[in-house]
N, C-alpha and C positions, 0 to 999 in steps of 0.2 A: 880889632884883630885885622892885620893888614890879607888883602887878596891874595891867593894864590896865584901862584908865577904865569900858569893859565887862561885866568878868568880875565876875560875884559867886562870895561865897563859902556853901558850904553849912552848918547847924548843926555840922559834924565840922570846920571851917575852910578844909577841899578848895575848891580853885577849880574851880566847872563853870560849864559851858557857855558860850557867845556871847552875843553882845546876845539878850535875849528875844525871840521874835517873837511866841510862844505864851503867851498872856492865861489864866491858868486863874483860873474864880473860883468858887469852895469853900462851898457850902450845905448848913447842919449840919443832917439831917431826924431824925437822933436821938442822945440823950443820951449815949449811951452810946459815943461815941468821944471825951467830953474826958476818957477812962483816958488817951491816948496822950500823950505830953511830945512838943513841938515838931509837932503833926499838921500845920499846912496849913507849915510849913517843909521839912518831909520828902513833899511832894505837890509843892511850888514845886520842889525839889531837883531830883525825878524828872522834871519838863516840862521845866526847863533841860535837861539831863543829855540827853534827848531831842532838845532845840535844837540843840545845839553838835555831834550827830553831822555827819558831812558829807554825807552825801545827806538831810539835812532842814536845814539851817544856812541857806542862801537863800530858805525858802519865804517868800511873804507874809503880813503879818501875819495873826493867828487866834486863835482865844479857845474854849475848852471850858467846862464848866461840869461841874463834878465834886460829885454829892451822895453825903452818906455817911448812908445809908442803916441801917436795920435788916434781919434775916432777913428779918420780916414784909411788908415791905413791898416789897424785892427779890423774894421769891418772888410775889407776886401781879402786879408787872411781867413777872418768866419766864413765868406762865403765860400772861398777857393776850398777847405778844409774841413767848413763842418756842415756849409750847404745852405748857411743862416745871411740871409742880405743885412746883416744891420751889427754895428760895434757892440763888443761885450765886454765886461770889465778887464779881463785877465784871460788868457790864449796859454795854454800849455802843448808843447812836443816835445815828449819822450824821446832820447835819442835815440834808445834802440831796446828793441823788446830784452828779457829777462834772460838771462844766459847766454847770450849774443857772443860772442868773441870778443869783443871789445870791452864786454863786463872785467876783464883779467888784465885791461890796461889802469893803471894807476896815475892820476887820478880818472876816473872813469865818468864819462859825461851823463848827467843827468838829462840835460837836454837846452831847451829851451823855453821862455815862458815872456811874453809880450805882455805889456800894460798898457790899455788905453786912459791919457790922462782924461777929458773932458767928461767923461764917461764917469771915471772915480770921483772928479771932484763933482759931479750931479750926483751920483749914491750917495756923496758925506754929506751931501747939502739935504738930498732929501731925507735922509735918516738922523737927521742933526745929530752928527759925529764927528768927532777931530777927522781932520783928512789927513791926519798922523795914521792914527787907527786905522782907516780903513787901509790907507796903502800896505801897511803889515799885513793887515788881514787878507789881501788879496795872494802878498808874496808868500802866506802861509799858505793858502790854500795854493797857489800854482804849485808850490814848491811839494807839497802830500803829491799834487796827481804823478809829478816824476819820480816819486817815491812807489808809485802805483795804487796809488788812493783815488777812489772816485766815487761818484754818489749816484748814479744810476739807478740805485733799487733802496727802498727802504732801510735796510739793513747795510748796505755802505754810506747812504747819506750820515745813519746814526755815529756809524763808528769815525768816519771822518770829521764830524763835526766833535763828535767828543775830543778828537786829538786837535783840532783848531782851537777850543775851546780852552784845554789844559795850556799848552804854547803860549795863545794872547795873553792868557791867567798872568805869566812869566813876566810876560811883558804892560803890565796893570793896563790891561784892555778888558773891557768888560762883555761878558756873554754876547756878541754879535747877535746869537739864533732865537735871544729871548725875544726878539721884535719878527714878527711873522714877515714882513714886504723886505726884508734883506735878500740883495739879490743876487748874491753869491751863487749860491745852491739852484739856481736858474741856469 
């Protein structure tokens, strides 16, 4: 049965997600993530993948901005911002709290969300995981927190993780959270 006029297909030929609603546009801050084959296909993947869940499938349209960063430069964001001297895998800023004025401009900014490479490709290595996987996995969890997902208390780590979980599903990633040192949720 041929695809609908809609659906794209991802680098592995999988059909995900729904019409896009989510604009992500990808700023390369350093060199050293054109190691990865198919990078901003496998970031576009993980936004669809995102799209087509059903409790996010009718939002209005919206656009992120995804920079892929170095250690160096992530870590001096952590510090100036979260008070942490040291790189972390993924950096999320909301553009602007819930009801804001600017919610009513179309497409409406989600925000921003920073990758550090050196970083990710040491989590794939030490969790021996495709360094496919985890970069979704990261852009999926950045991309929940500008949705206003967060995991601060027991009870948001769980329901956050349940929706990261369902997504990678989509994208034949398997359960991240069944290995306790995944350090995502740090």
């Amino acid at each position: 049965m041929p695809d609908e006029p809609d659906s794209r297909r991802s680098p592995t030929g999988r059909a995900v997600g729904a019409p896009l609603w989510l604009t992500v546009d990808i700023v390369h801050e350093a060199e050293s993530w054109s190691s990865i084959d198919g990078l901003e296909e496998l970031i576009e993947e993980a936004a669809r993948a995102l799209t087509a869940v059903p409790r996010f499938s009718d939002l209005s349209p919206a656009e992120a901005c995804i920079a892929l960063a170095d250690d160096a430069s992530v870590r001096e964001l952590n510090l100036r911002y979260r008070g942490k001297d040291k790189p972390t895998n993924v950096l999320s800023f909301p553009a602007a709290p819930m009801g804001h004025p600017a919610q009513d401009v179309e497409p409406r900014a989600l925000g921003d969300l920073v990758l550090a490479h050196e970083t990710l490709v040491r989590e794939a290595g030490e969790q021996s995981i495709p360094l496919a996987h985890h970069l979704q996995h990261l852009v999926v969890h950045g991309l929940l927190h500008l949705l206003g997902f967060d995991h601060e208390t027991e009870p948001e780590a769980e329901e956050m993780e349940a929706i990261e979980v369902e997504i990678l599903a989509c994208l034949g990633i398997p359960n991240p959270y069944q290995d306790e040192t995944n350090p995502i949720a740090s």
